[in-house]
C-alpha positions in Angstrom: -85.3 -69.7 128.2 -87.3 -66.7 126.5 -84.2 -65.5 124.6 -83.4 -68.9 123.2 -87.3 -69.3 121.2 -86.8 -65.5 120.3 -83.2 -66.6 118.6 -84.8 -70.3 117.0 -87.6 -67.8 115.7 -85.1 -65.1 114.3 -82.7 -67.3 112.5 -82.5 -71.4 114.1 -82.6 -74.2 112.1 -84.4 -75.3 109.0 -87.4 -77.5 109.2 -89.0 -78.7 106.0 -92.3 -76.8 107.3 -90.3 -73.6 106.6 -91.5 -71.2 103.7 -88.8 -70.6 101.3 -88.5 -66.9 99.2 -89.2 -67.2 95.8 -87.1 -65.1 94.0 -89.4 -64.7 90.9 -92.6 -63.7 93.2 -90.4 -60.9 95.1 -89.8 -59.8 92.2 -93.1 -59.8 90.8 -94.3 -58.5 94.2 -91.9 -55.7 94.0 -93.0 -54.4 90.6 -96.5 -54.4 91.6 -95.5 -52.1 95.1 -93.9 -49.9 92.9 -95.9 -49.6 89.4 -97.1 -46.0 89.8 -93.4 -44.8 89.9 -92.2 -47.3 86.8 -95.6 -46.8 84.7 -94.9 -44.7 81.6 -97.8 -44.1 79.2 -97.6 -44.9 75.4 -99.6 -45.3 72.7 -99.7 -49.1 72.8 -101.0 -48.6 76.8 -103.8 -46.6 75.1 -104.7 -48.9 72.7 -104.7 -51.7 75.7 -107.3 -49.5 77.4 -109.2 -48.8 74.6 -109.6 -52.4 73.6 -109.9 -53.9 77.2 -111.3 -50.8 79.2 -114.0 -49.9 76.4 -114.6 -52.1 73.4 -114.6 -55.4 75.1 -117.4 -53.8 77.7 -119.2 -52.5 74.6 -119.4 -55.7 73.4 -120.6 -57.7 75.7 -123.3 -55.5 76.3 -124.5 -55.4 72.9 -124.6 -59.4 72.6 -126.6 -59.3 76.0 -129.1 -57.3 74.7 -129.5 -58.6 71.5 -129.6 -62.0 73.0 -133.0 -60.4 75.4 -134.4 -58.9 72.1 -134.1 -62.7 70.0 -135.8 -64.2 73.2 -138.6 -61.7 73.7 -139.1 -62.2 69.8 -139.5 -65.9 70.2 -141.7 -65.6 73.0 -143.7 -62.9 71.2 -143.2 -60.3 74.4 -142.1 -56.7 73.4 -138.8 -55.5 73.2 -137.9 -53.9 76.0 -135.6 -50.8 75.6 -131.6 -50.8 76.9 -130.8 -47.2 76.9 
């Protein structure tokens, strides 16, 4: 009886409960396991970095602080100094 579930478990038949692979998201799983070993660096990866990794982050920042300074005007507190 115990060798029967084990062989229903390891390959018995269907039920429409049953997870089927996906081939795409194997895939897309695969690429992620292995990205260190398939990553080559360019000057378009740089420009990605730069963009996402430093400007956008910049950015932000500045409109957060400017949008303190506009309200501490209004409300006629001093500005208080970001760095």
């Amino acid at each position: 009886a115990r060798q029967q579930s084990h062989a229903k478990m390891a390959g018995g038949p269907r039920t429409p409960t049953d997870v089927l692979p996906n081939k795409f998201i194997e895939a897309n799983g695969h690429a992620r396991e292995v990205l260190e070993k398939t990553f080559r660096f360019t000057p378009r990866n740089l420009g990605i970095f730069a963009v996402f990794g430093i400007a956008v982050p910049v950015l932000i920042y500045k409109g957060c602080v400017h949008e303190f300074q506009v309200t501490d005007r209004k409300y006629g507190r001093p500005e208080k100094k970001f760095m």
